[in-house]
C-alpha positions in Angstrom: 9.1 41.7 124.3 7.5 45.1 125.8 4.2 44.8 124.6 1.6 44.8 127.1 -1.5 42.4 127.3 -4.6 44.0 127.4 -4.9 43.7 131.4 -1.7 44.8 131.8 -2.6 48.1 129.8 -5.5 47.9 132.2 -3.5 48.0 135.4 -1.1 50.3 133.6 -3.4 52.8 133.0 -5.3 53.3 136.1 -1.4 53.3 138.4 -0.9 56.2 135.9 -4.2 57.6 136.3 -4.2 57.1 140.2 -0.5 58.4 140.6 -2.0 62.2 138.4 -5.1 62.4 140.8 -3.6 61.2 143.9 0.0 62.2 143.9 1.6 58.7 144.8 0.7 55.2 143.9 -2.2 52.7 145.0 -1.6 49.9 147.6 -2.2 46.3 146.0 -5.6 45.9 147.7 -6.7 49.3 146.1 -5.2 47.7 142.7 -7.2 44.9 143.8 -10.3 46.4 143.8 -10.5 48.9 141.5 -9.9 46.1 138.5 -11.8 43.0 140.2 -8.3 41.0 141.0 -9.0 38.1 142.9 -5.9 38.9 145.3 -3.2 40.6 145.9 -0.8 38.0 144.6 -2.8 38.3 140.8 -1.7 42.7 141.1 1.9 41.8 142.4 2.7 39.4 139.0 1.0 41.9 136.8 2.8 45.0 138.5 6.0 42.4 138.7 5.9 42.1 134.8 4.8 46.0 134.0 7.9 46.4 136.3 10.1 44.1 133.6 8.8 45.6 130.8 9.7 49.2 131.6 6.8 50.9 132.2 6.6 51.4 136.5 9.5 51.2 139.2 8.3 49.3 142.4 9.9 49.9 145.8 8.2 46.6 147.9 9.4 47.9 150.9 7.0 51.2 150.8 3.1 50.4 150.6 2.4 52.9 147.8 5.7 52.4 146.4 4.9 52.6 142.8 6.9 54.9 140.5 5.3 55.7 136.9 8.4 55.8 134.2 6.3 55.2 131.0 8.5 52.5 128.6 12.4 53.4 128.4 11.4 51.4 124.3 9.3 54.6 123.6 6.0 52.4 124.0 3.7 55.1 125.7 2.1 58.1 124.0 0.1 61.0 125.4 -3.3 60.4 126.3 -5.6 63.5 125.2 -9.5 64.2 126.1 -10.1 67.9 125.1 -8.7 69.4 121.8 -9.2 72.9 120.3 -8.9 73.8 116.8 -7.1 75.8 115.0 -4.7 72.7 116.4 -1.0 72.6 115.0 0.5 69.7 117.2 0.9 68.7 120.6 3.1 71.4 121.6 0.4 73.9 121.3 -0.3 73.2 124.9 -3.3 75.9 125.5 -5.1 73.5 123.0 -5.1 70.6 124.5 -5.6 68.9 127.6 -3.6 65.4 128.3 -5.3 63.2 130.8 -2.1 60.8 131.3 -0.2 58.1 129.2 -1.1 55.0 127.3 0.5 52.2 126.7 0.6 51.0 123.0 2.1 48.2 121.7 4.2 49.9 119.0 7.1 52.7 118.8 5.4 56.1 117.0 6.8 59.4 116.6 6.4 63.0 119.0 3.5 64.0 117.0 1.4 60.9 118.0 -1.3 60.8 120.7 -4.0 59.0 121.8 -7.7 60.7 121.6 -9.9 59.0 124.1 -13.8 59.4 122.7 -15.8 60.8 125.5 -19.1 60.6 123.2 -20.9 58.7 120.9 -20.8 61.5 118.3 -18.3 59.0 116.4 -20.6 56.0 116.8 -21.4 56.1 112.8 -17.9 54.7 111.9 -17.9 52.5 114.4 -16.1 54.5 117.4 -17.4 54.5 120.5 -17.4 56.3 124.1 -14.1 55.4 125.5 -12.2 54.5 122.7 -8.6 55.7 121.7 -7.7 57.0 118.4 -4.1 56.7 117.9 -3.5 60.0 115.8 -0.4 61.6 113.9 -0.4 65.4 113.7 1.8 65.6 111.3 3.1 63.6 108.2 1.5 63.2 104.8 -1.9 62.2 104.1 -3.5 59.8 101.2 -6.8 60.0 99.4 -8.7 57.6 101.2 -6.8 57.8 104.3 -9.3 58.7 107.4 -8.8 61.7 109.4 -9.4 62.8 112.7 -11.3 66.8 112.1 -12.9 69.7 114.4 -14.7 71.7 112.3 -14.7 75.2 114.4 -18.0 75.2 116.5 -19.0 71.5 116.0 -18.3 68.2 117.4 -15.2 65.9 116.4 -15.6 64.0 113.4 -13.6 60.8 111.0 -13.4 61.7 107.7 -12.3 59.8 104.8 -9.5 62.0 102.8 -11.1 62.7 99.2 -8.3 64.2 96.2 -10.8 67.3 96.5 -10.2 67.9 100.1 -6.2 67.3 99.6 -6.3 69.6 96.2 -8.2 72.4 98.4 -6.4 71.7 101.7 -10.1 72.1 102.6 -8.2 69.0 104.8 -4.9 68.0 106.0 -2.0 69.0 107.0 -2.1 72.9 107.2 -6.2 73.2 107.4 -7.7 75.0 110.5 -9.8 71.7 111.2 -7.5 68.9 110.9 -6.3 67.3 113.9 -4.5 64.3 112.6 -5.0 61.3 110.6 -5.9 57.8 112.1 -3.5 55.5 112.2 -5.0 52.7 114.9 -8.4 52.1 117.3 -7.9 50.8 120.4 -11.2 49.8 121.6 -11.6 50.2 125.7 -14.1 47.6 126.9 
């Protein structure tokens, strides 16, 4: 089984966070720490089982021996703050700015990605600051179906997919505003 438990996705993130800004990994007392473990024995199961699952390579022998490898089971998807529209996928790299990995407990497809809400513009329908939007860029959408838009100029928005805005492609697949529909929340507490 290679799905993480929430504090596991906790630890995961921040090693992956922690390798991008510093370059190499934390120690287990800077693991310890930064998520309120109560020693280092608590880090060393849950970097252990992370270990087991796929997602990090751990040389013991080095203090900051930590090696970031994502899951070899296709469990980790791009993490992405800052999107620009007209947006046609995640390989239209000037648009888009990835903050790191997450770990998600099911297998998706390239054009998936995490959207972490840095606002409470979304607050509304229920999304709040911090939250991650799992997203597909691609792929056919349903009336009813809720999408993830940018209208040029304004703030990110959920929408709920009418047969107007489908018959118009005023949104979906092809529209200057659509960035992808919503497939899960994951709420960050």
């Amino acid at each position: 089984m290679n799905e993480l438990t929430p504090r596991q996705n906790d630890v995961y993130l921040h090693l992956v966070k922690y390798v991008r800004e510093n370059g190499n990994g934390p120690t287990l007392r800077e693991i310890m720490a930064a998520l309120g473990f109560a020693s280092t024995n608590a880090v060393r199961q849950h970097l252990e089982r992370l270990a087991k699952k796929g997602f990090i390579e751990r040389n013991e022998n080095i203090s900051r021996g930590i090696k970031i490898i994502g899951n070899r089971a296709g469990r980790s998807i791009p993490l992405v703050e800052n999107l620009q529209v007209p947006f046609s996928g995640l390989s239209d790299r000037d648009k888009v700015e990835s903050i790191g990995q997450i770990a998600v407990g099911a297998e998706f497809s390239d054009t998936v990605f995490a959207y972490k809400v840095k606002d409470g513009n979304l607050s509304a329908e229920g999304i709040h600051e911090n939250d991650h939007l799992i997203v597909d860029s691609a792929g056919e959408c349903e009336i009813g179906q809720l999408a993830l838009i940018k209208p040029t100029g304004e703030v990110m928005g959920i929408r709920r997919l009418t047969r107007y805005d489908l018959d118009q492609n005023r949104i979906g697949p092809g529209s200057e505003i659509f960035i992808g529909k919503l497939l899960e929340l994951i709420r960050v507490i």
